[in-house]
C-alpha positions in Angstrom: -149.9 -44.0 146.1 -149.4 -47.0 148.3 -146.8 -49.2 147.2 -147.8 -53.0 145.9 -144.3 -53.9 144.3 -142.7 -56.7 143.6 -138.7 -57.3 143.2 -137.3 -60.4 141.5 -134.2 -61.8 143.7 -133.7 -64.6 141.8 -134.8 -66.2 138.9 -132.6 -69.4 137.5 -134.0 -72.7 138.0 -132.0 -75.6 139.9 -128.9 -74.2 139.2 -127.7 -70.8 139.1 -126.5 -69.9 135.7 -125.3 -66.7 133.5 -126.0 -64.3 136.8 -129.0 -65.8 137.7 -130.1 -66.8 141.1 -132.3 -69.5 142.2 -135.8 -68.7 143.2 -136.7 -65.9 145.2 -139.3 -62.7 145.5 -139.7 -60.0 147.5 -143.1 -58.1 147.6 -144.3 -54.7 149.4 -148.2 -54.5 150.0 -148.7 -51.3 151.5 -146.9 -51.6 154.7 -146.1 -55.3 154.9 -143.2 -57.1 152.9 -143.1 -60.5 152.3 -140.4 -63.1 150.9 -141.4 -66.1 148.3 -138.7 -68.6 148.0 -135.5 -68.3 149.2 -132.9 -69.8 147.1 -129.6 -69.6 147.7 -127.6 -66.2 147.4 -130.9 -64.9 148.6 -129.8 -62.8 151.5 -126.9 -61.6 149.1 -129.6 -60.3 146.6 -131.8 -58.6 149.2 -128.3 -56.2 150.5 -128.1 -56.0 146.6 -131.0 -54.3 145.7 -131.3 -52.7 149.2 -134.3 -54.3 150.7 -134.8 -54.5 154.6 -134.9 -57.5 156.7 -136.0 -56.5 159.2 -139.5 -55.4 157.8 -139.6 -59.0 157.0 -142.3 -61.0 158.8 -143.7 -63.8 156.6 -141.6 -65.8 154.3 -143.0 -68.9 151.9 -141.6 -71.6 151.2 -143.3 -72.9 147.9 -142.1 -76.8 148.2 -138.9 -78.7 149.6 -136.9 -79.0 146.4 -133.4 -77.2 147.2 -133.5 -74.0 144.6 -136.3 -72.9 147.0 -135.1 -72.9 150.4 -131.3 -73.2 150.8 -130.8 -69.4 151.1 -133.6 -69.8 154.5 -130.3 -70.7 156.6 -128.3 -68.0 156.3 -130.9 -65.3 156.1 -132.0 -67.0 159.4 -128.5 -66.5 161.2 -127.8 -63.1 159.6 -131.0 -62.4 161.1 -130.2 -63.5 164.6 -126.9 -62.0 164.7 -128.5 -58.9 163.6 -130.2 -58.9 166.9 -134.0 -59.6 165.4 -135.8 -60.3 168.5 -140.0 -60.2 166.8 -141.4 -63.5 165.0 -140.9 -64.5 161.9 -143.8 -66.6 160.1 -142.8 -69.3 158.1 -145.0 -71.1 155.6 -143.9 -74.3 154.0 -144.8 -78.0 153.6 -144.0 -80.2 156.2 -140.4 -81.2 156.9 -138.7 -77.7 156.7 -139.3 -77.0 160.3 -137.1 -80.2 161.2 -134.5 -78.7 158.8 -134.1 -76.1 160.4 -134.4 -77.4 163.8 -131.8 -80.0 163.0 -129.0 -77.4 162.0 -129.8 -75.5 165.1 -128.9 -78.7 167.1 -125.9 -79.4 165.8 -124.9 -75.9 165.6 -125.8 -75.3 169.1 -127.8 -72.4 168.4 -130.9 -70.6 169.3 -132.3 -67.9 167.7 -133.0 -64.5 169.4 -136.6 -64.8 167.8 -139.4 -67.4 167.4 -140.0 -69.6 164.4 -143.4 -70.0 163.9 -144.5 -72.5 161.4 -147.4 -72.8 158.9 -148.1 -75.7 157.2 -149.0 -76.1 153.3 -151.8 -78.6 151.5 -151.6 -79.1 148.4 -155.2 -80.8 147.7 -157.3 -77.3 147.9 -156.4 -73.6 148.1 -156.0 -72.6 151.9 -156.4 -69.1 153.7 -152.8 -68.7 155.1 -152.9 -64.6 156.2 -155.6 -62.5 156.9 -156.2 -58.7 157.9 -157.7 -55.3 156.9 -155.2 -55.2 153.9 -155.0 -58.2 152.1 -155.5 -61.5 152.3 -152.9 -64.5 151.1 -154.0 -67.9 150.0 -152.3 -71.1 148.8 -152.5 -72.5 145.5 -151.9 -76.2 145.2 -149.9 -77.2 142.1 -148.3 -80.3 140.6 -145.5 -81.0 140.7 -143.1 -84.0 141.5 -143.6 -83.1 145.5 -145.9 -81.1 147.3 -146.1 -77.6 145.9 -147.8 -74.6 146.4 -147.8 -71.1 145.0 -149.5 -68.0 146.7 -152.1 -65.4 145.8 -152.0 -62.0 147.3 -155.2 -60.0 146.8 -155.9 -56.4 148.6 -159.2 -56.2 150.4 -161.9 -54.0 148.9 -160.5 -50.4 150.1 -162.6 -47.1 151.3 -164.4 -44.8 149.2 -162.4 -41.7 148.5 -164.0 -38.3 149.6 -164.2 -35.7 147.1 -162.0 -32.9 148.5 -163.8 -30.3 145.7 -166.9 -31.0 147.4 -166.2 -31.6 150.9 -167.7 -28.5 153.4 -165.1 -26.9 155.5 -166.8 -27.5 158.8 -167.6 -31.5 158.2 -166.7 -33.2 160.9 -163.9 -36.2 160.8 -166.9 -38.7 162.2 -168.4 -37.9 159.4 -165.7 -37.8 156.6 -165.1 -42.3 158.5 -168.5 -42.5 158.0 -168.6 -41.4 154.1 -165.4 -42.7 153.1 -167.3 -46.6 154.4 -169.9 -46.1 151.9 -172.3 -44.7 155.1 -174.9 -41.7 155.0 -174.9 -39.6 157.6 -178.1 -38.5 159.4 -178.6 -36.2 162.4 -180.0 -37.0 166.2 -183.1 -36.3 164.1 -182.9 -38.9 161.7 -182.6 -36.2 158.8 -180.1 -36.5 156.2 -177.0 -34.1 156.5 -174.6 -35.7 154.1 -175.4 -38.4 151.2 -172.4 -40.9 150.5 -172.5 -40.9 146.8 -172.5 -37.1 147.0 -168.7 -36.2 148.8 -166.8 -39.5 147.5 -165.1 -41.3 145.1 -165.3 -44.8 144.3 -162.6 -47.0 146.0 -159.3 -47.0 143.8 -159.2 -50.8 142.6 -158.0 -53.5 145.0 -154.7 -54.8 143.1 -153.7 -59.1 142.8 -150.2 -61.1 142.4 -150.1 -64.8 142.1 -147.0 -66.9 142.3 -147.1 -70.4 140.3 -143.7 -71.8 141.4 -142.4 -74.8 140.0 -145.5 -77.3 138.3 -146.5 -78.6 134.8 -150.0 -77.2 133.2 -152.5 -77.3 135.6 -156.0 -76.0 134.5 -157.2 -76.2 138.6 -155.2 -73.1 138.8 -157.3 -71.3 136.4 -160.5 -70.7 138.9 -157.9 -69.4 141.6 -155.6 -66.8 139.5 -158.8 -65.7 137.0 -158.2 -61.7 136.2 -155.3 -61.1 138.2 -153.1 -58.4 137.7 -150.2 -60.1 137.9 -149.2 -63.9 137.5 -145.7 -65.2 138.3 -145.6 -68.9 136.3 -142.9 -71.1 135.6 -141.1 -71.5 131.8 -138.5 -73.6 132.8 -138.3 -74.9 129.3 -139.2 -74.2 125.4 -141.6 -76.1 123.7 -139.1 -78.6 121.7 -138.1 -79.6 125.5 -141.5 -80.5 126.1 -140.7 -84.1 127.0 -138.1 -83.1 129.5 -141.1 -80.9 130.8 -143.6 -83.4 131.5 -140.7 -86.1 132.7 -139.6 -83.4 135.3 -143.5 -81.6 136.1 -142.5 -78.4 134.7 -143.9 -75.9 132.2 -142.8 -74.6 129.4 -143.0 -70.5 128.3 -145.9 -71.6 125.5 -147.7 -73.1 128.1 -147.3 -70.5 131.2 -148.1 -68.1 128.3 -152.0 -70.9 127.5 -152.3 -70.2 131.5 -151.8 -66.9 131.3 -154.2 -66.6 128.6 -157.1 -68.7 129.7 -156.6 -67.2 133.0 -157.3 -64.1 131.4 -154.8 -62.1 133.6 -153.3 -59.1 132.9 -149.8 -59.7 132.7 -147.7 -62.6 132.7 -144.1 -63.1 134.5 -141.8 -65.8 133.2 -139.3 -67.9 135.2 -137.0 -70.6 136.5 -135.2 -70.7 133.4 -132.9 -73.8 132.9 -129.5 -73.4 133.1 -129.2 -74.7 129.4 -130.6 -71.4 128.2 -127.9 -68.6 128.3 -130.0 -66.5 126.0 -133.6 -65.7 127.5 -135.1 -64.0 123.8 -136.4 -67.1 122.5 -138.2 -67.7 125.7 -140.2 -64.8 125.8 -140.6 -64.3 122.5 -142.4 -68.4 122.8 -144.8 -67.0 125.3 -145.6 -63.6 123.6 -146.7 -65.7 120.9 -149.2 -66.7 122.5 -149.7 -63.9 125.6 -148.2 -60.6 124.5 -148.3 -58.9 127.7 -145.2 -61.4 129.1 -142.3 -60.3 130.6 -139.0 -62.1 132.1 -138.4 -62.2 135.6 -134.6 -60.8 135.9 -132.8 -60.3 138.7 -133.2 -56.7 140.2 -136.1 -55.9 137.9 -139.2 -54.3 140.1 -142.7 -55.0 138.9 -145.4 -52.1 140.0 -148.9 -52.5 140.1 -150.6 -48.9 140.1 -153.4 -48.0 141.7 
């Protein structure tokens, strides 16, 4: 089974509070690994729950408020001194690249690897990665400044031959051919071996969206519709609603309405306020509403099967 897992590094909101980090993902599609967020005590978390670096190739920066990207430092120069020498692809709204470049300066450092920087939009969802596994696109959200989350989505996979039917002298031409939904004919144009006869359908092409810090926002809904997995915001409970809208965040009822209109599968709750030591009454406010909730703690994996 090939592996489309996601680990919660850190889940607090701006501060960390009760053993709770600030904001930070890691997820394994298949064979790549990506990081969302990087808050601080982020590098700390990945040696933690024992998750490589060095497999690390994209990271995304949601938006430019501090809980998000002050652990992107350190990971950088651990990285460096590590001897990391391949690219690393960085996505993020503009101004983090001069960040970064700034502390270099005055730090009199260059890195052993190249930066290379993607920027965000936040007026309409934007293809950011692209190949014959997945594809990644932002999602624009609203918050007080530009902010984005991210929606990973496998690409429609290969038929899967049927090994109880599958002749012993088939050759492997002809098993690449089946398993792409293909007949295959001889130099005579006659049918040797029909498709729907020796496979499988595809096992189902899996989905994880990432709503980072924003208040309600029904544009979303079109985006995240059926996913299997949706990562939103409940920085708040319902009688801090007015601190919600006052500060663009959500609160678990309404990641729990998203959730719900968005008719997605199951629902990950986050960036908890520091005011909240207990987290019980904030999932059990969204499983009012969206049953299938769970909280986002650190060191807690999340598996979608195949």
């Amino acid at each position: 089974m090939s592996a489309f897992k996601l680990t919660i590094l850190g889940s607090s909101g701006a501060l960390p509070a009760y053993g709770r980090f600030t904001s930070s993902q890691y997820l394994s599609v298949q064979q790549h690994h990506f990081l969302i967020d990087c808050g601080e005590g982020c590098q700390q978390q990945l040696k933690r729950y024992e998750l490589s670096t060095f497999k690390l190739n994209h990271i995304f920066v949601s938006h430019l408020h501090g809980d998000h990207y002050l652990g992107l430092m350190g990971l950088l120069f651990s990285m460096h001194l590590l001897h990391r020498e391949h690219d690393l692809h960085l996505y993020s709204f503009r101004g983090l690249e001069e960040i970064i470049l700034t502390q270099l300066k005055h730090s009199r450092s260059v890195l052993r690897f190249r930066i290379l920087f993607h920027s965000l939009r936040d007026d309409e969802p934007v293809l950011l990665f692209e190949d014959e596994i997945l594809s990644i696109h932002s999602i624009p959200l609203d918050h007080k400044i530009p902010t984005c989350g991210f929606l990973f989505r496998e690409k429609e996979k290969s038929r899967r031959i049927d090994k109880s039917k599958l002749p012993g002298n088939m050759l492997i031409q002809h098993i690449a051919k089946l398993r792409r939904g293909e007949d295959v004919y001889n130099e005579a144009n006659e049918l040797l071996y029909a498709c729907q006869d020796y496979t499988l359908p595809p096992r189902p092409s899996r989905s994880y969206a990432y709503c980072s810090d924003s208040q309600p926002n029904a544009q979303i809904l079109p985006v995240i519709e059926g996913v299997d997995l949706l990562y939103h915001e409940a920085t708040f409970l319902e009688d801090e609603k007015e601190k919600a809208r006052q500060t663009k965040h959500s609160t678990a009822a309404e990641a729990a309405d998203i959730a719900r209109r968005g008719q997605v599968k199951r629902l990950l709750i986050g960036h908890f306020s520091a005011r909240y030591r207990d987290l019980g009454p904030v999932l059990e406010e969204a499983r009012k509403i969206f049953p299938a909730t769970s909280l986002a703690i650190e060191g807690e994996s999340f598996e979608i099967t195949e």
